[in-house]
PAKEMI-441230 format. One line per 3 residues: their letters; for each residue x, y, z of N, C-alpha, C. Coordinates in steps of 0.05 Angstrom, whole numbers, plus 5000, padded with zeros to 4 digits. Atoms other than C-alpha are relative to their C-alpha. Layout:
N
a = X/Y/Z/X/Y/Z/X/Y/Z | ...
***
This chain:
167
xxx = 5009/4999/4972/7147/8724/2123/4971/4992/5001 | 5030/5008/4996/7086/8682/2140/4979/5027/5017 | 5021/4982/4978/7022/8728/2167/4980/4974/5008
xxx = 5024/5017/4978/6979/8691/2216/4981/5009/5002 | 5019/4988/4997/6915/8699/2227/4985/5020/4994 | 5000/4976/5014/6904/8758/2180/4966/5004/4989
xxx = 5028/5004/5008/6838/8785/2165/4994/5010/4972 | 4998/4994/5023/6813/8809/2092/4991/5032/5001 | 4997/4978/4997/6804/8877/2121/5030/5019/5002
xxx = 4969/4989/4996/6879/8891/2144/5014/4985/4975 | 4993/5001/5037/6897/8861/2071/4994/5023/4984 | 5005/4982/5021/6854/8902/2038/5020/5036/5009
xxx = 4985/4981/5009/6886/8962/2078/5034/5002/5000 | 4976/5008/5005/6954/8942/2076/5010/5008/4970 | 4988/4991/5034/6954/8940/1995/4991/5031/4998
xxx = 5004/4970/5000/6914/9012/2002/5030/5014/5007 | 4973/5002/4987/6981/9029/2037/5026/5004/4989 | 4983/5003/5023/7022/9010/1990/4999/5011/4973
xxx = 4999/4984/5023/6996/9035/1929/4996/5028/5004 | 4994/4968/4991/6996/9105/1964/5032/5003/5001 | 4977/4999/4989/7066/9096/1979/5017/4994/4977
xxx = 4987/4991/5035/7084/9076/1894/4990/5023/4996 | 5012/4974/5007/7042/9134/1884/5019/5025/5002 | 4981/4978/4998/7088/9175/1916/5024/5000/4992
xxx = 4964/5004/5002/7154/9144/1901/5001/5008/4965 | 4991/4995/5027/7132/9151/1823/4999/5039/4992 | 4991/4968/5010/7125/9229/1823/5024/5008/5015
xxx = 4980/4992/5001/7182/9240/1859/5026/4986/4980 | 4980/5016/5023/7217/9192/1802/4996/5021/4985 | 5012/4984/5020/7181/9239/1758/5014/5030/5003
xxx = 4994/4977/4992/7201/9300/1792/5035/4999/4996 | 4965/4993/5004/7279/9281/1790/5008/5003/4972 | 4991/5011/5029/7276/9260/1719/4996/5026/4984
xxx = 5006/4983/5006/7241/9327/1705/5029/5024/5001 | 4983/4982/4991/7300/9366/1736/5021/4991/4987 | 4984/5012/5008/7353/9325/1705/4995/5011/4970
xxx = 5009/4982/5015/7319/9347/1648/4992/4976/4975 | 5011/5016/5013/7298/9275/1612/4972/5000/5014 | 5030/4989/4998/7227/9269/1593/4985/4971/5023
xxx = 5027/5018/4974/7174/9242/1654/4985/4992/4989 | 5019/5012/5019/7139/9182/1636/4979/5008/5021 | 5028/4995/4989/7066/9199/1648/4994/4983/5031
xxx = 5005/5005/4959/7047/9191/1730/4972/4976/4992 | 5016/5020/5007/7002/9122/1730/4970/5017/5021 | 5022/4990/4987/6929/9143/1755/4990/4992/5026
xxx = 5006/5013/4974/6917/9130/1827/4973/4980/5003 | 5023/5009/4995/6867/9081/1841/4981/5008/5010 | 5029/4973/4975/6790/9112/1866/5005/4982/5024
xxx = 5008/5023/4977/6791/9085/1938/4970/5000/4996 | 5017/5019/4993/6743/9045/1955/4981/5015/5019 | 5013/4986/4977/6681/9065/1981/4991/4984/5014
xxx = 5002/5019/4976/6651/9043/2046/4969/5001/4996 | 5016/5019/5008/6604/8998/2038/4966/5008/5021 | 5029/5001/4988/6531/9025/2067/4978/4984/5001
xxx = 5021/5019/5009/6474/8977/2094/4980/5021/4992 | 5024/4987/5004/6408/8996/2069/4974/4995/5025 | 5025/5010/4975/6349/8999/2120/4985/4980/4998
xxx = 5015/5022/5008/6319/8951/2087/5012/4971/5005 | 4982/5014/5002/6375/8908/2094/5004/4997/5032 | 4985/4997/4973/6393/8926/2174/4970/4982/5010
xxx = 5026/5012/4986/6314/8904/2183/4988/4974/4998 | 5010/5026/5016/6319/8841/2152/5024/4995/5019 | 4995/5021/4976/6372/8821/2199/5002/5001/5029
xxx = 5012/4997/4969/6343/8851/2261/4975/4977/4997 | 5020/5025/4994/6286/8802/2245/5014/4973/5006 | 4994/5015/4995/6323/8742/2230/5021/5005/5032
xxx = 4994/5001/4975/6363/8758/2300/4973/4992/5016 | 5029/4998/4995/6284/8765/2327/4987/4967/5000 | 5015/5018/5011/6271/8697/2295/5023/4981/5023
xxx = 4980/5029/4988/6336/8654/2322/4999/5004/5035 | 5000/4989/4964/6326/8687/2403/4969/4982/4999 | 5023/5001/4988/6249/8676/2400/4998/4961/4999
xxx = 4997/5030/5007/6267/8601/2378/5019/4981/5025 | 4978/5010/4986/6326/8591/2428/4978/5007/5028 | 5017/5001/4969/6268/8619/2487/4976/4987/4989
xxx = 5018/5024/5004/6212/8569/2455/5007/4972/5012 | 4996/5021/4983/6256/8511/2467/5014/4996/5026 | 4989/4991/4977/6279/8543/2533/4971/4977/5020
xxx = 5017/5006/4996/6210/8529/2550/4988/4988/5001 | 5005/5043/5010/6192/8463/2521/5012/4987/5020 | 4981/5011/4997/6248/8438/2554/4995/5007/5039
xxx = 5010/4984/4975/6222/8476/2624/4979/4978/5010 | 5024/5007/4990/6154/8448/2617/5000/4970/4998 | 5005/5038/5006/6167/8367/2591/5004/5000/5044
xxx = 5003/5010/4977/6158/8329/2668/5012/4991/5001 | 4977/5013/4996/6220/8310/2698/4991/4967/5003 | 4997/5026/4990/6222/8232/2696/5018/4984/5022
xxx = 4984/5014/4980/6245/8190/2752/5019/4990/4984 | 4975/5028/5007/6315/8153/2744/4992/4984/4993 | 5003/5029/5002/6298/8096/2771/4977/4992/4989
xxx = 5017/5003/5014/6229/8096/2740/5012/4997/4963 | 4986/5004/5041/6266/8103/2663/5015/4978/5003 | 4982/5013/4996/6313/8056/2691/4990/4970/4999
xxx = 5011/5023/5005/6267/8000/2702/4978/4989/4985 | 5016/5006/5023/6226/8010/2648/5021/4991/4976 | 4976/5005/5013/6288/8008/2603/5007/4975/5005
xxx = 4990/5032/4991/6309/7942/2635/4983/4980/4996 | 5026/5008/5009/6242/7921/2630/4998/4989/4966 | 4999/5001/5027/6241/7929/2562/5016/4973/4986
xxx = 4982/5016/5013/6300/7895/2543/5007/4977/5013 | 5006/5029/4996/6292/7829/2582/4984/4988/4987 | 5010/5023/5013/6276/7776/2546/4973/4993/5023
xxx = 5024/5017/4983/6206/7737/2567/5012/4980/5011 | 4991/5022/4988/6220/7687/2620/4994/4972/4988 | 5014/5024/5013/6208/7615/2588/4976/4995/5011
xxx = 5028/5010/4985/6145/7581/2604/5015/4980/5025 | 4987/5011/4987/6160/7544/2671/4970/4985/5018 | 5021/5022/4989/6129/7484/2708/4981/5023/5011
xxx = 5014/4978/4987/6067/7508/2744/5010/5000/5039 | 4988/5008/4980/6088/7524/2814/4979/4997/5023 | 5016/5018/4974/6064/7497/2880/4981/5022/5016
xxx = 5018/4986/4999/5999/7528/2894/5005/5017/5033 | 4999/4978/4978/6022/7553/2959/5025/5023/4996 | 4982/4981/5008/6085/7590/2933/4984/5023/4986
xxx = 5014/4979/5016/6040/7621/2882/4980/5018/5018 | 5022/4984/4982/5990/7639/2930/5020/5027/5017 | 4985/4982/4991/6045/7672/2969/5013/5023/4990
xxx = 4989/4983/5023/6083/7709/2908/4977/5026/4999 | 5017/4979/4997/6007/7736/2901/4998/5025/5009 | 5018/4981/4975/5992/7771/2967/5033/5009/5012
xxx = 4983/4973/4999/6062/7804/2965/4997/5027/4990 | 5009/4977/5000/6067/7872/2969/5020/5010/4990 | 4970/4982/5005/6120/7921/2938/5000/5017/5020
xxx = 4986/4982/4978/6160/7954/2991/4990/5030/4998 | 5011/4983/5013/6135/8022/2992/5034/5018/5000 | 4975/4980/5010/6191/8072/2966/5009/5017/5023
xxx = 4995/4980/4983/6235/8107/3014/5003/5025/4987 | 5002/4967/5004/6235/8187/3007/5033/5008/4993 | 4953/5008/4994/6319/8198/2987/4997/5027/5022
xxx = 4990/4979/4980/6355/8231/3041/5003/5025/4995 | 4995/4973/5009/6366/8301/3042/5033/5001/4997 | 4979/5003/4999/6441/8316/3016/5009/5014/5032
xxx = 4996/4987/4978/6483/8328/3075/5018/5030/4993 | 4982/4972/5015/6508/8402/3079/5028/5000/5011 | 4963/4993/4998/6586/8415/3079/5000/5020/5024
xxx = 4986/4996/4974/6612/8438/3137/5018/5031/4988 | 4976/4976/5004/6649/8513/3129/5023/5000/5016 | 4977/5001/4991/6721/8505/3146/5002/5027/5013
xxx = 4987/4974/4981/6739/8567/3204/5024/4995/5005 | 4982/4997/4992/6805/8583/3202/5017/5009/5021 | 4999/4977/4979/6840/8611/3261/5011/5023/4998
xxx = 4990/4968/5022/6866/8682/3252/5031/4998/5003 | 4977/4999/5009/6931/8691/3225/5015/5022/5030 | 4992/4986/4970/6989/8706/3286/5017/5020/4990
xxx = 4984/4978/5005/7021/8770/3281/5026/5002/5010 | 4973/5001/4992/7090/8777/3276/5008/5023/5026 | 4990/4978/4989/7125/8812/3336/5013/5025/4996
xxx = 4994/4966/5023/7134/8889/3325/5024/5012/5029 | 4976/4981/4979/7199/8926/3355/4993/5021/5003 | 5020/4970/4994/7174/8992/3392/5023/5015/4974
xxx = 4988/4982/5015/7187/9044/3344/5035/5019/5003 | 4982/4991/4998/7249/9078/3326/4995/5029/5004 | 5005/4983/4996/7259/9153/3346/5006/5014/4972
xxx = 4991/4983/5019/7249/9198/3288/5022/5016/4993 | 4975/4978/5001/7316/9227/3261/4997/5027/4994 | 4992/4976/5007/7340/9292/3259/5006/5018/4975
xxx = 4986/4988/5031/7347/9333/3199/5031/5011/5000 | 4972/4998/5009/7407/9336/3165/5015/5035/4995 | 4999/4974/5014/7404/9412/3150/4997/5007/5031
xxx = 5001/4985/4972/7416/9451/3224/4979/5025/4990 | 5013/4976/5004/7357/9503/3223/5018/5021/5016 | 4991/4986/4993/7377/9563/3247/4983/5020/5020
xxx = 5022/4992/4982/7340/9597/3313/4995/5028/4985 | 5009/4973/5018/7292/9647/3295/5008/5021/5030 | 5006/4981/4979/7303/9716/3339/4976/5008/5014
xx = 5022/4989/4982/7263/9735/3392/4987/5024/4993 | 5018/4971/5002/7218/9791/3387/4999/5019/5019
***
């Protein structure tokens, strides 16, 4: 019978378990054989359990630090990561693009009034982005209540009391 997922604690007490449980089955072997009146082979020595395993302080404080060490590291680059200056998109975006275009060839020279014009252009100035628009909360209308039949008249008990006498 396959065990799944088994850990080396419920092993270890599992066979504990077991060798309590030959333990017992061999003195009562012992005990019949005694009575019968052939000789009892010697009772095998129980195993010492196992003792449980104590940290030392020295030991619990060495990995309260390293905990100490991997937190104060995980809120360093909390912080790094806080303080770097968000970059624009489109700023990374057209530096990136930038980048990786090729230089235009060399090209005739162009007609001194184009160029002049190209000059004394201006870059558009950047619109502000919209604000997202906010979602709308769906109002449901209220749920219609089923029609109610006027009540029935409470029955009678089944048991006739019996009038009390007057006084």
């Amino acid at each position: 019978m396959p065990l799944l997922n088994v850990d080396a604690d419920f092993l270890f007490a599992a066979l504990a378990g077991y060798q309590l449980a030959i333990g017992e089955i061999n003195t009562r072997i012992a005990d019949l054989q005694q009575r019968i009146g052939g000789a009892a082979p010697a009772a095998p020595k129980a195993a010492p359990a196992a003792k449980k395993r104590r940290l030392s302080a020295e030991g619990r404080a060495r990995i309260a630090a390293a905990s100490r060490k991997r937190w104060a590291a995980v809120r360093q680059a909390k912080a790094e990561a806080a303080a770097k200056p968000a970059v624009a998109k489109k700023t990374m975006v057209k530096a990136v693009k930038a980048a990786a275009k090729p230089a235009p060839p060399p090209s005739k020279p162009a007609a001194p009034a184009r160029a002049a014009k190209k000059a004394k252009t201006v870059a558009a100035p950047v619109k502000a982005p919209r604000p997202a628009a906010r979602k709308k909360a769906s109002v449901k209308p209220p749920a219609r209540k089923a029609p109610t039949a006027p009540a029935a008249p409470a029955p009678e008990p089944a048991v006739p009391v019996a009038p009390q006498p007057a006084e």
